[in-house]
N, C-alpha and C positions, 0 to 999 in steps of 0.2 A: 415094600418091605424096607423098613429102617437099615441105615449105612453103619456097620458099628466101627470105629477109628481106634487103633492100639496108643495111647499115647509113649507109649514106649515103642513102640515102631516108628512113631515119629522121631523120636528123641526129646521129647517134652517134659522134662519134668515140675513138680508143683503148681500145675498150671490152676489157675480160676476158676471154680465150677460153671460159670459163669457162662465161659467159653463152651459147655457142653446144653447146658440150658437158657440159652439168651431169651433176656425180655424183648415182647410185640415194642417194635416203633412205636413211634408218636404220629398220629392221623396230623397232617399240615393241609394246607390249601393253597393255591397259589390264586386263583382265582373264585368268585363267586357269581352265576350265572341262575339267575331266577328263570325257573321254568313255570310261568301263569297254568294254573291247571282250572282258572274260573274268571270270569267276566267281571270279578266284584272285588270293587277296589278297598271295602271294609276292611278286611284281613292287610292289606299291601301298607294302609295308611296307617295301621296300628303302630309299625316300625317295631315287632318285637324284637330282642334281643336275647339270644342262648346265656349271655355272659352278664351280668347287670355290674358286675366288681368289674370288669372292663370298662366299662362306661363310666362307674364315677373313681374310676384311676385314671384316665383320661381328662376329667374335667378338671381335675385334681392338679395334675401337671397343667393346664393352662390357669391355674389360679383363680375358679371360678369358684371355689371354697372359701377365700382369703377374704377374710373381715379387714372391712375401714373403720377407724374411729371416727365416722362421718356419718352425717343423714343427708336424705335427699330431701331437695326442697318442696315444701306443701305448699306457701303460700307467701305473697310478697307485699310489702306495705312500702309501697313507691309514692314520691311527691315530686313533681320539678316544677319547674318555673322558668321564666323566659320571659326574654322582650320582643316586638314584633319586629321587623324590617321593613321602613317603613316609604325608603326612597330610594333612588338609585343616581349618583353621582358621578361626576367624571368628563372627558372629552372638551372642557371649556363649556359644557351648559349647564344653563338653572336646574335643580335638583328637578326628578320625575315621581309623581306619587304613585306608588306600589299599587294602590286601593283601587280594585277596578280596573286595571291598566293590564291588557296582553303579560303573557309569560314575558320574563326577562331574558330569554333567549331571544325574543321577538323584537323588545324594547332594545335593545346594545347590537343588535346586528342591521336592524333594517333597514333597509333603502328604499329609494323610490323607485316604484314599480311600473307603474304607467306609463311613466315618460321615458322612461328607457325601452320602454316594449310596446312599439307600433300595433303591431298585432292585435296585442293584448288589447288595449287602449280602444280600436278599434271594435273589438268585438263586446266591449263592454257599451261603447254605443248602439251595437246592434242589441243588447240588451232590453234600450229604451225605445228601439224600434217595435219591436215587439211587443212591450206593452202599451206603445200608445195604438199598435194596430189592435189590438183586443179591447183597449177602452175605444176604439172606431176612429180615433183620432189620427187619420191617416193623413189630413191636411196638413197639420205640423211637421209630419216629416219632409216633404219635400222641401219648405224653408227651411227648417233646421238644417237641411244637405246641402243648402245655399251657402247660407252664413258659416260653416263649422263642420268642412268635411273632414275626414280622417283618414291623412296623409301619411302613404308609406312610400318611401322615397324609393325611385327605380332604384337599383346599384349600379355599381360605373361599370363592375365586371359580373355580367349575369352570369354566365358561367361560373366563375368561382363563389358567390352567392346567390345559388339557386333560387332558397327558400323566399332570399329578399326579391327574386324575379316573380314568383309562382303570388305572392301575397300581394302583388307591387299590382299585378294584373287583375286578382279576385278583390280587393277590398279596397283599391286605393280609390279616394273620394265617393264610396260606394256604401260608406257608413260616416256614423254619427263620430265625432271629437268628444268623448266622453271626458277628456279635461276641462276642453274649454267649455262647452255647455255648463257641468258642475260647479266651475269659475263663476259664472254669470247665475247659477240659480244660488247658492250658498246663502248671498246676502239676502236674498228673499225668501226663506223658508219662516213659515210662521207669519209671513204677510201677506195674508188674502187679496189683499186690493194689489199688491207688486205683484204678486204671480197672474194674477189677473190680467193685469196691463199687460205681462210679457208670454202669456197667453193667448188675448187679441194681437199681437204684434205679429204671431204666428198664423194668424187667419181661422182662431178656435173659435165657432159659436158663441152667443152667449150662453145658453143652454147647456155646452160641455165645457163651460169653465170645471163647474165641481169637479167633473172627471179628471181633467187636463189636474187640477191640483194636485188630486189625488193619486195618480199616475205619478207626476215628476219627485211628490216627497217621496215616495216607497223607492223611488229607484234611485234616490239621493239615500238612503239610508241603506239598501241594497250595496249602493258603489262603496258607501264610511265602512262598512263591513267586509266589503270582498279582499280588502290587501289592508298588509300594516304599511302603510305607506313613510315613506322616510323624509325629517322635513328640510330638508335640504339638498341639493344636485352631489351628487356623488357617492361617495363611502358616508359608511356611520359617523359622527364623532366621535363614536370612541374607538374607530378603527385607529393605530397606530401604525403607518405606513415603514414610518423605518423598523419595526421589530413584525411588522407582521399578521401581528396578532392584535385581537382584543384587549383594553385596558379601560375598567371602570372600577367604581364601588358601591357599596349596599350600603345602607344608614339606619342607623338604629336611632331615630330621632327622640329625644326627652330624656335620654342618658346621659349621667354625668361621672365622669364624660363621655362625652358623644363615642358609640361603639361604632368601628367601620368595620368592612370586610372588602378585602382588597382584592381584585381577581387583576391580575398583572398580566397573565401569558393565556389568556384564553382564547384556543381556537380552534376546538373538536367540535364544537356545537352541541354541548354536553354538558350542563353544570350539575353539579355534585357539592358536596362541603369539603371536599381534597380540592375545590377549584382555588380557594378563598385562604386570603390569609389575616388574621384576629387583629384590627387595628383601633385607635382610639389618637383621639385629637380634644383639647382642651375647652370646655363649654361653661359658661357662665349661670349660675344661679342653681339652684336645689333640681334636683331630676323631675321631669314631669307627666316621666312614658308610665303608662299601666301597667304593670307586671300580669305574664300569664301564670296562672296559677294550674295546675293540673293534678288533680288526686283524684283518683278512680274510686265510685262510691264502693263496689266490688271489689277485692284485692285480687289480681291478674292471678292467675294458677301458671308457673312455670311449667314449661313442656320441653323436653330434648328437643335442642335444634337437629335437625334432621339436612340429610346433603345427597342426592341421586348417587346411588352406589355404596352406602354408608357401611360396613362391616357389621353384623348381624352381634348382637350382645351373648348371647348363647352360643357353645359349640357347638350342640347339636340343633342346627338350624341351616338352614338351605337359605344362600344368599343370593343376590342379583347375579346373574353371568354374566349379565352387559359390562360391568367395570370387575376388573382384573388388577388389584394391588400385587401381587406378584409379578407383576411385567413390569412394574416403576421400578425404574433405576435412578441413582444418584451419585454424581461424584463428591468426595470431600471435600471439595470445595462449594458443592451448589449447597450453602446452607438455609438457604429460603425452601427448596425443593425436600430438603433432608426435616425441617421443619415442618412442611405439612403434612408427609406422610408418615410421621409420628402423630399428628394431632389426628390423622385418618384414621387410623391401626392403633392406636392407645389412647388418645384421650377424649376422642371423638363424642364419648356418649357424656363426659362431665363438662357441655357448655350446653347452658338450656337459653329459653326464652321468652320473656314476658310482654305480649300484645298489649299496645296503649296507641289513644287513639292522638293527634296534635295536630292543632292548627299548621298549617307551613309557612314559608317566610318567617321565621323568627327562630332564634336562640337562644338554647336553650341552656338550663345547667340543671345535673340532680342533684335538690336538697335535700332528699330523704331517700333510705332503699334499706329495709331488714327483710330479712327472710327466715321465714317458722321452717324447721324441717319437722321430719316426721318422729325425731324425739322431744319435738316441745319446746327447742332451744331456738331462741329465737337470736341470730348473729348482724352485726351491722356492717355491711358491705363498703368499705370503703374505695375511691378511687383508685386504679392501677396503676401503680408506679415500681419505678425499677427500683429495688434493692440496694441497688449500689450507687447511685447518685445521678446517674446518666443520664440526659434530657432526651433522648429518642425516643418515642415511645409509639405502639401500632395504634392506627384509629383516634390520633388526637390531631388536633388544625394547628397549622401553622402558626407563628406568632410574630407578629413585628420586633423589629428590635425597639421598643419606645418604651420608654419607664412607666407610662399608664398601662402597662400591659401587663398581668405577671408573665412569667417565663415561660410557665407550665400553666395549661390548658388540662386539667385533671379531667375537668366533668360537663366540658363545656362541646357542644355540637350545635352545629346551624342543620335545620330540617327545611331543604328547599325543593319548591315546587318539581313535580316531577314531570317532563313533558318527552313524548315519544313522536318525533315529527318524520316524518315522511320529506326526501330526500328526490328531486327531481333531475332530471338529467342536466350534466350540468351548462351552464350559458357561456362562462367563460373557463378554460383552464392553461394552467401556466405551470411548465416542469422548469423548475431552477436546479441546476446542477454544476459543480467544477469541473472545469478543463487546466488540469497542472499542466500539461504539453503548450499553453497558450496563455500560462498564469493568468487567468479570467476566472469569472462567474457567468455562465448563460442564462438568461430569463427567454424560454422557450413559449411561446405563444403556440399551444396547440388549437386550442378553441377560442374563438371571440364572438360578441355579437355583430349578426349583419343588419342591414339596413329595417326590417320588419322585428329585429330583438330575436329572432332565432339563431342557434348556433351553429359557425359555420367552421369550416377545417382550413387552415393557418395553412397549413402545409402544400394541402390544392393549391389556394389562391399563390403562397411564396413560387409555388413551382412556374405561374403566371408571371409572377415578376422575377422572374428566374435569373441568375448571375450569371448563366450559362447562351445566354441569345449571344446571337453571331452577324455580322453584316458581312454579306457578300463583297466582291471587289469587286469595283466599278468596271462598266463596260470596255473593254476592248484595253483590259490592263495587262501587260506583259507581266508574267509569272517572274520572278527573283527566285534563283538559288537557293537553296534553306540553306542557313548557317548550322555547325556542326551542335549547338550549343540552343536550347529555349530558357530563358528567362523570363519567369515569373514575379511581376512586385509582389502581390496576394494571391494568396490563394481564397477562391470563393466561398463565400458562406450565403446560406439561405436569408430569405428575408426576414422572418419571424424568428430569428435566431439574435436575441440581443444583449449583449456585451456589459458586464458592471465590471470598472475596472479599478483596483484598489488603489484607493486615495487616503493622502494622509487626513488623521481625525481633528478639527477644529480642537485647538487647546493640546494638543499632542507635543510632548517636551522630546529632549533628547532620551531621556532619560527614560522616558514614559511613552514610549512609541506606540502608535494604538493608529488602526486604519477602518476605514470605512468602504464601501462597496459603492461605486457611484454609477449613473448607469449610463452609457455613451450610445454610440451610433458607430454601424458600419458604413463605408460610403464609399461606395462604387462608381465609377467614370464608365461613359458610354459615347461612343462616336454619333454625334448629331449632324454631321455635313448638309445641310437641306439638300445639294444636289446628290447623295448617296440615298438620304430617306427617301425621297421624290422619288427613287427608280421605281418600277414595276416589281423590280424583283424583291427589293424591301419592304413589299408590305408591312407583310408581318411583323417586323423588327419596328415601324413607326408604328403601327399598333401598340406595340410593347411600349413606347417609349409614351405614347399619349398615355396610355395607364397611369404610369410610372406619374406622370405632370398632375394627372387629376386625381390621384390618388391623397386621399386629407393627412395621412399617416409620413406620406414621404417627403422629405424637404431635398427644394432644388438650389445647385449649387452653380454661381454663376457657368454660363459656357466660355471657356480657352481654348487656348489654340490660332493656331494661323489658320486662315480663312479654308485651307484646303483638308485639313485634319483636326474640325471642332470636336471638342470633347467636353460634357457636362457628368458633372458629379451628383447623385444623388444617394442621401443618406436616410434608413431605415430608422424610422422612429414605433415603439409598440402600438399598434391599433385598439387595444383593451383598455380596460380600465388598473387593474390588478398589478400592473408595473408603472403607475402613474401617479405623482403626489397629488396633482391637481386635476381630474380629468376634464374641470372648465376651464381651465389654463389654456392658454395656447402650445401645442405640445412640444414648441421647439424651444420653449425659455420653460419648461416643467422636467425638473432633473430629479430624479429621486435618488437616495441615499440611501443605505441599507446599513445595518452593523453587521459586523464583517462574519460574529459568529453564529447571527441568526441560517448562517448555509451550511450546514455542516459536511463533511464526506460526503453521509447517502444521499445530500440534498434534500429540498423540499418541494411537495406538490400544492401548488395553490389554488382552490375552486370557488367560482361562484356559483351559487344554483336555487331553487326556488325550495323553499321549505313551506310545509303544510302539517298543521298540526290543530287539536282540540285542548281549549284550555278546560279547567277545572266547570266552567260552567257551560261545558258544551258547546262555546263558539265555535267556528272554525277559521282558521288564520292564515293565510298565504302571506308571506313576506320572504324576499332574496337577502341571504346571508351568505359568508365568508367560511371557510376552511383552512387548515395549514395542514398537513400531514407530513410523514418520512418521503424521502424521495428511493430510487433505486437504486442508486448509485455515482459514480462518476462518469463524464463520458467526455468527450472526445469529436471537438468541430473540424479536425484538419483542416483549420486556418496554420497558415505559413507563412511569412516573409523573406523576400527576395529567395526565392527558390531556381533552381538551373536545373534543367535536365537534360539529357542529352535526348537532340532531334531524331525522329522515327525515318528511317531510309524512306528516301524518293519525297520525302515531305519539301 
């Protein structure tokens, strides 16, 4: 039964009818919950909609109504042109021809492989064992193991290099010298009568001469194939030892003038056209390189460049979930960062791309580029340049300062081979880092080669040659008093731990102070008495010291002393290569230099290690190349001088 209310019993007066007959609310939702009442996902995928003016007032406020006075491109009429690259220069050698020649990754790093790696070396002998056992030629091997076995040298500390005990025992004089043997057949390949002779010299038949030829060229062409080998003992030539890094250049041969390309700091093992900087040198007479010419008979069809996670063009469309642009943040100052997630989220879909096929090794420049849109107009695209005068620009190469050069590189890109190498463990490694507590540079020898070319651990072996051994005191010595007080001259440092200590720079004025990083030696004194070593109870400690003498790396420093407390000195020189200007040098007159700012704070890490890779025509490539990378940081030798501390009771 209906409630009837006096508004005069209230005291209300002129109130709003409003108040007596109010309109139904409004139906709201807070949530939307599909209840599936069928197995068929027809109806689900239609995505109808109750409200259709909701949807295009949504699309509305995201500006997907909003006309460009623009077309989108239909089709492109491209030309470029280019010179080949034709050599590679640099290191103090005769220029190298591109044509045919291993990647240049391979060509500026390589070293020699064999003869640094016993092993190796070794098993590439057993190579030739092998096929001469299958061509039945098993008579030549036993001379051949006569003349030209392959020596892996014991090591002086099996312990500290295992790998060179374990190989020293399986292979040593137990295979073929695949250098030397190579050495001696080279000059007779293609001479039947010389192979011959040194065929019978091996006790071959006559009858398996054929074979025996046959056999030795395949595994001479086999061995020119297995490694790039390096022609020279040591680093590349174009390794530059005081910076580091790689230094060569690329030759545009028949240009006038002659186009270089500079690569200065190279040493990720990674070239790209950001590696290279646009150079040019003065050439005599009319140009005489062949220009590439490239014009697609088909006009390329532009396409959206496209980018995993790309933001969908449409608002109603269901986008990746894997990448989330609402979780990128940026400070006003990251404008790199503030940069591309505008280019992601807005202009993402107006940079497209046109496929074209090009030779590589050469340089290129675009002389032609219109594009048709889809109203007919056909626009000419010129080079991207800043507006306001500025020389930086993204995606252009570096440029010499030399007046053959212009300034600005508009349209100009070098397209260089692309090589993806596989990465071996590495043979040698060396952490350089600062110690401001000791105003130094360390060059840490983590890993070196051992006696078989495998890598061994620096730090085992240092701990062998340890600053830490102790000689007992002589029999039937009356004990002294400790004084209240220990004085320290040094404090100890490991043996693989070696010292650059800054030195003024050749040609360095007052005015012009500038230092260099030179690299020294620690050197430690050790009590040699022969009647204290001779005890029984000092084994161990003359052990140590016989290391210490026969070791190649350490230099011995006369013995002093009065006859009853002899004491010699010996100093820690690097046992790698990677801290060594010369590593055929004798290592005690081989000082290497560094510039001071190639070490930075986090310091740097320096690797050697075997790279393997596939060129363009399917070969496959083994050659050992170089590394530079960041290091981790600073650290800290606690070395010390003249240190005191106070004696431990009862000591």
């Amino acid at each position: 039964m209906p409630l009837r209310i006096s508004a005069a019993a209230l005291g209300l007066q002129n109130l709003d009818a409003a108040i007596f007959k109010p309109n139904p609310s409004a139906t709201t939702y807070s949530r939307l919950e599909p209840l599936p009442t069928s197995d068929d996902m027809a109806e689900a995928l239609q995505a109808r909609i109750a409200d259709p003016l909701w949807m295009l007032a949504r699309q509305w406020q995201f500006n997907e109504f909003q006309g460009e006075d623009a077309g989108s491109p239909m089709q492109a009429n491209l030309r470029i042109e280019g010179v080949p690259v034709t050599s590679l220069t640099g290191g103090g050698q005769p220029p190298v021809t591109l044509a045919g020649a291993p990647p240049i990754e391979a060509l500026v790093e390589r070293e020699q492989v064999l003869q640094v790696h016993p092993k190796l070396n070794a098993q590439a002998g057993q190579q030739l064992m092998q096929r001469l056992r299958a061509a039945g030629l098993q008579g030549a091997i036993g001379t051949l193991l006569q003349d030209h076995p392959a020596r892996i040298v014991a090591p002086q500390d099996a312990v500290a290099d295992n790998a060179g005990f374990v190989w020293n025992a399986l292979l040593d004089a137990k295979s073929l010298d695949a250098l030397a043997i190579a050495a001696e057949l080279r000059p007779m390949l293609g001479n039947d009568a010389a192979l011959d002779a040194y065929g019978t010299s091996l006790g071959v038949a006559v009858g398996q001469l054929a074979a025996f030829r046959t056999t030795v060229t395949q595994w001479m062409a086999w061995l020119d194939q297995f490694a790039v080998e390096g022609a020279t003992p040591g680093a590349s030539p174009y390794w530059n030892a005081q910076r580091l890094e790689y230094s060569f250049s690329l030759q545009a041969d028949g240009t006038r003038p002659l186009l270089r390309l500079d690569a200065d700091e190279y040493t990720d093992g990674r070239l790209d056209w950001h590696t290279f900087e646009v150079n040019a040198v003065p050439a005599q007479g009319p140009p005489t390189v062949q220009v590439i010419n490239v014009k697609p008979t088909r006009p390329p069809l532009p396409t959206i460049a496209r980018y995993p996670g790309m933001p969908a063009d449409r608002y109603w469309e269901f986008e990746d979930g894997r990448v989330n642009f609402g979780m990128l943040g940026a400070a006003k100052n990251e404008l790199a960062r503030v940069a591309l997630i505008e280019y992601a989220l807005v202009f993402g879909n107006d940079w497209f791309t046109l496929p074209i096929t090009l030779p590589t090794n050469a340089l290129y420049r675009v002389a032609q580029f219109d594009v048709l849109d889809n109203f007919g107009i056909t626009v000419k695209i010129p080079p991207a340049t800043n507006t306001d005068g500025t020389q930086w620009t993204m995606y252009e190469m570096s440029v010499a300062d030399n007046p053959l050069v212009p300034r600005r590189l508009n349209d100009i890109l070098y397209l260089c081979p692309a090589v993806k190498a596989l990465e071996g463990p590495a043979l040698e490694h060396v952490l350089m880092m600062r110690d401001e507590m000791a105003n130094m540079v360390w060059g840490i020898e983590k890993l070196v080669q051992g006696t078989s070319g495998e890598a061994i651990d620096r730090k085992f072996e240092a701990n062998r040659l340890s600053t830490q051994q102790e000689l007992k005191p002589p029999p039937g010595a009356t004990p002294v008093a400790g004084a209240p007080l220990n004085y320290t001259l040094q404090t100890p440092v490991a043996a693989h731990w070696i010292p650059f200590l800054p030195v003024r720079k050749a040609g360095a004025t007052a005015l012009n102070w500038s230092i260099q990083l030179q690299r020294g030696v620690v050197t430690t004194h050790y009590q040699v008495t022969p009647g204290r070593l001779n005890h029984p109870n000092n084994a161990g400690y003359k052990a140590f010291i016989e290391r210490l003498r026969a070791a190649p790396f350490v230099e011995e420093k006369p013995v002093q002393g009065p006859p009853s407390n002899l004491l010699q000195g010996f100093m820690f020189h690097p046992r790698g290569s990677l801290l060594r200007k010369d590593p055929n040098a004798a290592v005690q007159t081989d000082y290497l230099r560094l510039e001071e700012e190639e070490v930075p704070r986090e310091g740097i890490v320096l690797q050697r290690r075997f790279n393997y890779a596939r060129d363009a025509q399917g070969r496959a490539l083994l050659w050992i190349g170089r590394s530079k990378t960041t290091g981790r940081g600073e650290g800290n030798s606690g070395l010390r001088f003249d240190v005191i501390s106070r004696a431990k009771r009862g000591a």
